[in-house]
N, C-alpha and C positions, 0 to 999 in steps of 0.2 A: 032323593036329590040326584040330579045329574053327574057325570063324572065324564071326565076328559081324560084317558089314558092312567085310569085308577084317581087321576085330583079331582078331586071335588069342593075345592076352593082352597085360595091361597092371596097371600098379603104382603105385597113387599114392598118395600122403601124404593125410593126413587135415585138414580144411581145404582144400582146391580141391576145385575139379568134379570129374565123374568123365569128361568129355569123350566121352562114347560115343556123343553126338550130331554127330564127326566125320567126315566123310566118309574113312574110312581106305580103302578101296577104291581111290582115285583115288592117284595120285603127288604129291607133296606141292606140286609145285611148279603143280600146276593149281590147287591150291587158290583164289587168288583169284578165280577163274570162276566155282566152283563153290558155295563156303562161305560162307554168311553171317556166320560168324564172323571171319571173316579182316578185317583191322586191317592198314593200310599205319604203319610205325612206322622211325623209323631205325635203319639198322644197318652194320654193318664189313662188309671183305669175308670171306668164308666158302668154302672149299674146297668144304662140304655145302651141301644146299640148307637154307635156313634158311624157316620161317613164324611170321608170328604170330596168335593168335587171340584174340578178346576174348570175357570172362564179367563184365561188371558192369562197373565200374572196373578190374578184374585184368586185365592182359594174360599171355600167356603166350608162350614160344619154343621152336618145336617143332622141334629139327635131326634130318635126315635120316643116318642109320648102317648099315656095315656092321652083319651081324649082333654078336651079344655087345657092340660098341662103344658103345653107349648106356648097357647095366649096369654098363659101367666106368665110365665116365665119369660116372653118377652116383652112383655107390659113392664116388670120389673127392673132388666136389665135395661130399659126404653130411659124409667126414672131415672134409675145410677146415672148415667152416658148425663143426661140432663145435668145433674148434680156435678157433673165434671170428673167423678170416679173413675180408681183404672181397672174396667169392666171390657169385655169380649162386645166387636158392635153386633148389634142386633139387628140384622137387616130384615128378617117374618117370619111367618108359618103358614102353615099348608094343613091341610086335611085330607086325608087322604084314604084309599080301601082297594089292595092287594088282592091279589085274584081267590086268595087261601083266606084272606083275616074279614076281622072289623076293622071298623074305620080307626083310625091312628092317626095323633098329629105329629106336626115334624119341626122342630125349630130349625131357624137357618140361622148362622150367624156367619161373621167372618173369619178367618181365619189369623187372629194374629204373628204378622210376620216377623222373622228372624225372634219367635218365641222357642222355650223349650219347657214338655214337662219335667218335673223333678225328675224323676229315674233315669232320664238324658245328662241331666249336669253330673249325676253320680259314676253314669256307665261311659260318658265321653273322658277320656282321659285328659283332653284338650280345655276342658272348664274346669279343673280340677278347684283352680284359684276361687272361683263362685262360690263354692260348697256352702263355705263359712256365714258367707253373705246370707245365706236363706232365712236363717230364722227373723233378720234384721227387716226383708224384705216383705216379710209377713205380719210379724208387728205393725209395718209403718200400715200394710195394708188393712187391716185389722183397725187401727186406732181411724183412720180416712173413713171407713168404713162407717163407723161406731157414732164418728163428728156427726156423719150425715142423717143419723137416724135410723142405717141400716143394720137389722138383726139377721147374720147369716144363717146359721140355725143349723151350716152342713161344713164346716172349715173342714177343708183337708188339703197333704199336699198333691192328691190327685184331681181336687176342684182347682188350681191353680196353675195357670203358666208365669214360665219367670221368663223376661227378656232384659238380655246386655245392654248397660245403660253406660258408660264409658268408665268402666272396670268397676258398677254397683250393677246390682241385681234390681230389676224392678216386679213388682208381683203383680198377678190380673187375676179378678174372679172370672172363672167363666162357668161356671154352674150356679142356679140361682132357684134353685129347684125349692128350698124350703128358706127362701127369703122373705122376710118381712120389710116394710118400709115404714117407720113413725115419725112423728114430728122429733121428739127423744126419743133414747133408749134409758130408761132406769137404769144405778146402777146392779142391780140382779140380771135385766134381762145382758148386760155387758160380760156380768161372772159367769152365765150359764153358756155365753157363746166361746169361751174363753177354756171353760172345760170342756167345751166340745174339741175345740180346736188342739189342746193339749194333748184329749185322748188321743184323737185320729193323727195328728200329728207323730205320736212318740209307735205308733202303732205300725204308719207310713216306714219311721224310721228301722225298725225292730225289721221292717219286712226288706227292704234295701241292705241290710247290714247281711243279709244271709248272699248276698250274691259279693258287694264289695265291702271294704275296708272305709270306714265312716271317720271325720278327722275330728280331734279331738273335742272341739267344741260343739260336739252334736251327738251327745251321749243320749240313746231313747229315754232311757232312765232318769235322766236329768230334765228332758226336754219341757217339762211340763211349768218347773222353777224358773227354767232361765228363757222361757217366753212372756213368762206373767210379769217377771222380771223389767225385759226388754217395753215390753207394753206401758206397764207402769208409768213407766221413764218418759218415755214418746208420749204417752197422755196428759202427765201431768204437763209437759213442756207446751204443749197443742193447746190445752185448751183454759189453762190459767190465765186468768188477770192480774196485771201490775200497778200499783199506785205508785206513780212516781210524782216529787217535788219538785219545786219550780227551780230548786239548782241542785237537782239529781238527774241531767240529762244523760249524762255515760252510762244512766242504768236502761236507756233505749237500749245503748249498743250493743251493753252488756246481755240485752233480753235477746237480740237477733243473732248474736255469736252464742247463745245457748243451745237454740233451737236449730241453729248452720249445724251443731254439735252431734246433733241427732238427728244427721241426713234431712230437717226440714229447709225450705226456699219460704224465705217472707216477698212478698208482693208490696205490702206497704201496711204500717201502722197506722193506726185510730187513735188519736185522744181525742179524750172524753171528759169535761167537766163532771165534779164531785159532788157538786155543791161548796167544797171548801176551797175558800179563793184560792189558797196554796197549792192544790193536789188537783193532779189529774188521773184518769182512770186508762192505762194504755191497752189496746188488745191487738195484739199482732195477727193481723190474716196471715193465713197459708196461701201460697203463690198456688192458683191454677195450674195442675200438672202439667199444661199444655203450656206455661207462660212464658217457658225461655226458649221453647223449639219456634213456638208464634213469632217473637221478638228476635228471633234467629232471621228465621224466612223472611220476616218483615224488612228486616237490614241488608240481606245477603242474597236471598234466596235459595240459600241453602238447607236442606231437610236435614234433618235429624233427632236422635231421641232428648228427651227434656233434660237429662243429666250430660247428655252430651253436649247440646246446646249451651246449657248453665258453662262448662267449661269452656266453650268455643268464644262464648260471651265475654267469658272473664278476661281471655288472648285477647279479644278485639280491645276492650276498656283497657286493656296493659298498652298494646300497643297505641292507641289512641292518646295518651299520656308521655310516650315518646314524641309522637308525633309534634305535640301541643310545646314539647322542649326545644325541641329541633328549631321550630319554626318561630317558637318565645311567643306562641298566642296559642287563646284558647281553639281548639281543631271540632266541629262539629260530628256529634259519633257516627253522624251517618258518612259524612267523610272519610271517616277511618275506617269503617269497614269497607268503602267499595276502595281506599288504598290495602289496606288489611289483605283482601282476597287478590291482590294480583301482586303485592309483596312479600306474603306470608303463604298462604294457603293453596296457590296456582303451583308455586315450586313445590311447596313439601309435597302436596298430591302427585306431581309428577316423577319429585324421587321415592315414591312410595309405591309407584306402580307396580313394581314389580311382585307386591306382599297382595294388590290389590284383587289377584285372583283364586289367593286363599283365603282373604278374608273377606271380601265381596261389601265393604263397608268404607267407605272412604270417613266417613264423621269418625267414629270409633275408631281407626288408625292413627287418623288425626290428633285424637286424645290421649290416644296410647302415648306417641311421642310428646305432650304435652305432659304427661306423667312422668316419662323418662327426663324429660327437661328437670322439671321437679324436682326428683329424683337425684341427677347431678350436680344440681346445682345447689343440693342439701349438704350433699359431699363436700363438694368444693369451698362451701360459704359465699357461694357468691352467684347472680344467676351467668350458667354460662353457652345463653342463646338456643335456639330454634337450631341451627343450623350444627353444632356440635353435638347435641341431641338428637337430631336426623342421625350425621354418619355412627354415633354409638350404636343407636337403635339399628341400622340395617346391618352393621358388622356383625350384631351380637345375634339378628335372624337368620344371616347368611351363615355362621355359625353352627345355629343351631340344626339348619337343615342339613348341611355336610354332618354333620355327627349322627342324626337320623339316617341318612343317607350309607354311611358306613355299617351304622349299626346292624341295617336290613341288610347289605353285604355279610356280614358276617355269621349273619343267620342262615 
């Protein structure tokens, strides 16, 4: 077979580069010596050698494979993406042969942004609040997972990035090395993925706890109880059926504040005729992860992550409500958000500018003070505004950095 600068065939998706200005020739792990494109970025540990390369803002992650092991693997993570799962994008593979080796294939994928792997949430002191959130973000990942027929067959938290979701954790597979895909999973092949995940999870943990101090509710020892636990829970809520009556309607509601309960988003319920005139068979879908940041951009324009959105959503529909009193008629929502964004959201961004260059996330700040609203107005009994929430929130960061600030003086 021919070769272009060590490639000797390669497959990418439309939208990225075509990377052919890599130095394929070389072994991948010289690359930082070599490649101007090479980007130091964090990451989990990895069995393969992993790199990254930078095109613009895009970064990319280019893991090293026996032969064929790359086409699988992105054949797989190809279906997930399909499925709507939160999987690492799959942009191709290459084949390739180094002045020294065999041929070797290469997955590319992208680089998911403003992600972290675990050993980052643990060694930044600045995510300290996340810690807690892992096991919950793994669960939900795990049951998503499970719904669609996917058998992971390799859990761990070094197959996993978590990204900020406005103050949750959300989990990504992005190794898919010994994935399978069925129409079902039995449930054995569910337990046997469940024990994997336990092991390598509490093992993960066992190996973190020797450098920091681990918080309470992430005991290694325990780890393996209070996932199976967590799992349970989220499954049984995900994927059960309700018969409800023709004047049992509050057990709708009751069914979708179960599931809000356990971090799930419904999109919309199904009934179903029973056969018995009386009864219906209700089944709740789960909201496409992508369904409130969609419904965001679609209203607003504005990007952000899906739990971000979901909250951003919920401000619009609040305010929207004001609106419709104000004016004593019903206000159309797409009304209210293009009033929403230049009443609401043009000012706070503006007095938030100041945070916006530590935290490089305008959505997420956004929620944070929508938390702290929350939050005061839990105190108070009463809600007490956007705008008394702004100046709490910025006194109490202005605050915090003068005491930083000292601190390092005093050091």
């Amino acid at each position: 077979m021919s070769e272009y600068n060590g490639l000797m065939a390669i497959l990418i998706r439309p939208g990225n580069p075509d990377f052919l200005d890599l130095p394929w020739n070389i072994e991948l792990a010289h690359w930082p010596e070599v490649c101007g494109r090479s980007v130091q970025l964090p990451r989990g540990l990895s069995r393969h050698e992993v790199q990254f390369v930078g095109y613009g803002k895009a970064m990319y992650a280019l893991k090293e494979l026996p032969i064929g092991l790359a086409e699988r693997e992105y054949t797989l993570l190809l279906e997930m993406q399909v499925k709507g799962l939160p999987v690492v994008d799959p942009v191709g593979h290459a084949l390739t042969r180094t002045h020294a080796g065999e041929p070797t294939s290469i997955l590319i994928t992208r680089f998911l942004d403003h992600s972290h792997p675990y050993r980052l949430l643990f060694l930044n002191d600045g995510l300290e609040r996340y810690r807690e959130r892992l096991l919950d973000a793994m669960a939900g990942l795990m049951v998503r997972l499970h719904l669609a027929g996917v058998y992971w067959g390799d859990c761990s938290l070094s197959n996993i990035l978590f990204r900020r979701d406005a103050e949750q954790l959300g989990a990504y597979l992005v190794d898919a090395e010994t994935s399978e895909i069925h129409e079902t999973l039995s449930d054995g092949q569910r337990r046997t993925d469940l024990m994997i995940l336990a092991e390598n999870v509490g093992g993960d943990l066992f190996d973190i706890s020797a450098t920091v101090a681990l918080p309470d509710g992430l005991r290694p020892e325990e780890i393996g109880e209070t996932i199976l636990h967590l799992y349970e829970d989220l499954w049984s809520e995900m994927s059960r059926e309700l018969i409800v009556g023709v004047g049992e309607r509050w057990r709708i509601q009751e069914r979708i504040r179960a599931l809000n309960a356990v971090s799930v988003s419904v999109s919309y319920s199904e009934m179903i005729a029973t056969g018995d005139r009386d009864r219906l068979r209700m089944r709740t879908l789960v909201a496409d992860r992508d369904y409130h940041r969609h419904h965001l951009h679609d209203l607003t324009g504005q990007v952000a992550q899906e739990r971000q959105a979901e909250l951003i959503l919920n401000d619009i529909h609040e305010f929207k409500a004001r609106l419709s009193r104000e004016r004593n008629r019903s206000v159309p929502l797409a009304v209210a958000a293009f009033n929403w964004q230049i009443e609401m959201w043009e000012p706070a961004i503006t007095r938030l500018s100041p945070l916006l260059h530590e935290h490089g996330d305008a959505a997420e700040l956004y929620c944070q003070i929508l938390e702290h609203k929350w939050f005061l107005s839990e105190q108070a009994q009463e809600d007490v505004g956007l705008e008394r929430a702004l100046e709490d929130y910025m006194s109490y960061s202005s605050k915090r950095r003068d005491d930083s600030i000292s601190l390092n003086c005093s050091l």
